[in-house]
C-alpha positions in Angstrom: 38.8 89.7 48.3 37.0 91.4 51.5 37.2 94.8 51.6 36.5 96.7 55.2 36.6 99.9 56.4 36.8 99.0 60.3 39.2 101.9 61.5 37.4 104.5 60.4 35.1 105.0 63.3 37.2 105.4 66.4 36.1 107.1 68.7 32.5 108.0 67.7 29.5 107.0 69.3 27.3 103.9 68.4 24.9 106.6 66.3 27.6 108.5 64.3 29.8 105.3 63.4 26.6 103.8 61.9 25.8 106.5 59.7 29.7 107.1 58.8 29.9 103.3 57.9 26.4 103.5 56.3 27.5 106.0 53.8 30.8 105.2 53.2 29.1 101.2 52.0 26.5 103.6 50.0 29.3 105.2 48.1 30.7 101.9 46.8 26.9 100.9 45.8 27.2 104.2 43.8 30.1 103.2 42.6 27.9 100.1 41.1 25.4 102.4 39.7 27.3 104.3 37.9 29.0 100.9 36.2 25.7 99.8 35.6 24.7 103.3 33.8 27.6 103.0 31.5 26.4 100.0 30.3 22.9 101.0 29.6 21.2 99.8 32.4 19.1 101.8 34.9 21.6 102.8 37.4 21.2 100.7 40.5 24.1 99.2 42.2 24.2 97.1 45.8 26.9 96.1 48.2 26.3 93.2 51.1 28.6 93.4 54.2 29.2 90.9 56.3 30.7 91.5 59.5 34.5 90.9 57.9 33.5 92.9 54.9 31.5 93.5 51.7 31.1 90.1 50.6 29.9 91.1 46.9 28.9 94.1 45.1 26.9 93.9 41.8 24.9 97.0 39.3 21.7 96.5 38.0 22.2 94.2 34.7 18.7 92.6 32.6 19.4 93.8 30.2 23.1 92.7 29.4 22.2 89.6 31.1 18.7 89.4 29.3 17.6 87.8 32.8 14.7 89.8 34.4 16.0 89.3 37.6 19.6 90.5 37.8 18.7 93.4 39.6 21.4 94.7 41.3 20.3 93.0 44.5 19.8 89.5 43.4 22.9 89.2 41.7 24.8 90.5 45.0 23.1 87.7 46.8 23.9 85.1 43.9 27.5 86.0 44.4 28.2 85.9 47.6 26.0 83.0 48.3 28.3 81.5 46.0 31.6 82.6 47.7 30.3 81.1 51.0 28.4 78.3 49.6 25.3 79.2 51.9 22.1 80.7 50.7 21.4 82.1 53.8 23.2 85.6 54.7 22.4 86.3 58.4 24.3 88.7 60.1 24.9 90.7 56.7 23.7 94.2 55.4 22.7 95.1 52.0 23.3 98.6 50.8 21.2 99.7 47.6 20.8 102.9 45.8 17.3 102.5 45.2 14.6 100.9 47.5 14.0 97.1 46.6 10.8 96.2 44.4 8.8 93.4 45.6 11.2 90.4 44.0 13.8 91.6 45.7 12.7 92.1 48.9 11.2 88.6 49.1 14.9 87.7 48.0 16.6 89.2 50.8 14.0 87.5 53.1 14.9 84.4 51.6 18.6 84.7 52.2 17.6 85.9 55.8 19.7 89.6 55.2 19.7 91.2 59.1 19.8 94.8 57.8 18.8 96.8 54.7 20.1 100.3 53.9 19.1 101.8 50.7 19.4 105.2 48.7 16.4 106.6 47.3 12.5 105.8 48.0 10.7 103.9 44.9 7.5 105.7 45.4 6.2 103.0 42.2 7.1 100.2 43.3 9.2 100.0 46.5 8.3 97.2 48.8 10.7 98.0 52.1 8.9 101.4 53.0 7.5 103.2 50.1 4.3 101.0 48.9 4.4 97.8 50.8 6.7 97.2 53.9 7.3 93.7 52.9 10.6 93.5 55.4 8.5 94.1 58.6 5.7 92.1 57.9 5.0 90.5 60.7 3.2 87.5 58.7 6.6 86.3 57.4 9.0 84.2 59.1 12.0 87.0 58.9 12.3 90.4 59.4 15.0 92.9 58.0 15.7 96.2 59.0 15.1 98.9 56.9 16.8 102.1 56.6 16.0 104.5 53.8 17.7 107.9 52.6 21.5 107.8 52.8 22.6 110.1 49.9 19.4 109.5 48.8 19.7 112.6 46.4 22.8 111.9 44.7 20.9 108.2 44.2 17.9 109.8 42.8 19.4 112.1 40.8 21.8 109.4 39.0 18.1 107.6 38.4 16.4 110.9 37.3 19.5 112.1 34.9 19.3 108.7 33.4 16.0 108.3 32.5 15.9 112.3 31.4 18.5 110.8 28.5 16.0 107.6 27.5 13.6 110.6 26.8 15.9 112.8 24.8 18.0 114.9 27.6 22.0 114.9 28.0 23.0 112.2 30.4 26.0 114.1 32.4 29.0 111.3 33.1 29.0 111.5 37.2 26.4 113.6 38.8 
């Protein structure tokens, strides 16, 4: 099933539309974090739109999965590579609630992603803007782009509650 929001935006201009539509795809990758809290995982969740829809959505899951790289994004691109029996996922965006690590970003290169909209900076280990800007490199044979910070702190916040409860606080249910 494709799920769009393509009316919501009338009448706005070019700017506004695509930070309406940016957060309103960021709300259903929070939607994935939470899912992926609940089950014990570090709260990460990811979305990828294509220009019909959100072809996939996915939560963090290594542990369940006891696969180091089912991040979030990596399963999103395993799923909707699937769907469309491609690889390769031009023309798509991939919203994230936290700022890819180095694996991923070389995934979404690999699946040639146009555009990449996340939540909150890594400021460890983030590799689209943070540490390394591994999407813009101009030594790579594709670039993505990158925009960081929508709801960023409701993204960092379901990250900082969660690990506050692996060392001993109360983990609320929905920040």
């Amino acid at each position: 099933m494709i799920f769009t929001a393509h009316d919501m935006h009338s009448g706005r201009d070019v700017q506004a539309e695509n930070t309406s539509s940016d957060e309103f795809w960021m709300e259903q990758a929070f939607s994935q974090a939470l899912g992926a809290a609940r089950k014990g995982e570090v709260p990460v969740g990811a979305v990828l739109v294509g220009p019909e829809g959100m072809l996939a959505a996915a939560g963090n899951s290594p542990i369940g999965l006891h696969d180091p790289t089912a991040h979030a994004e990596v399963l999103v691109l395993r799923t909707a590579s699937a769907n469309i029996s491609n690889y390769r996922l031009p023309n798509t965006t991939l919203y994230v609630t936290l700022e890819p690590c180095i694996m991923c970003m070389g995934a979404l290169i690999q699946a040639r992603i146009s555009r990449l909209v996340y939540g909150a900076n890594d400021p460890k280990t983030g590799a689209a803007s943070s540490v390394y800007t591994i999407g813009s490199d101009g030594r790579l044979n594709h670039r993505i782009e990158v925009r960081g910070g929508i709801l960023a702190d409701r993204c960092g916040e379901l990250l900082r509650a969660f690990f506050k409860t692996r060392r001993g606080g109360s983990y609320p249910a929905e920040p």
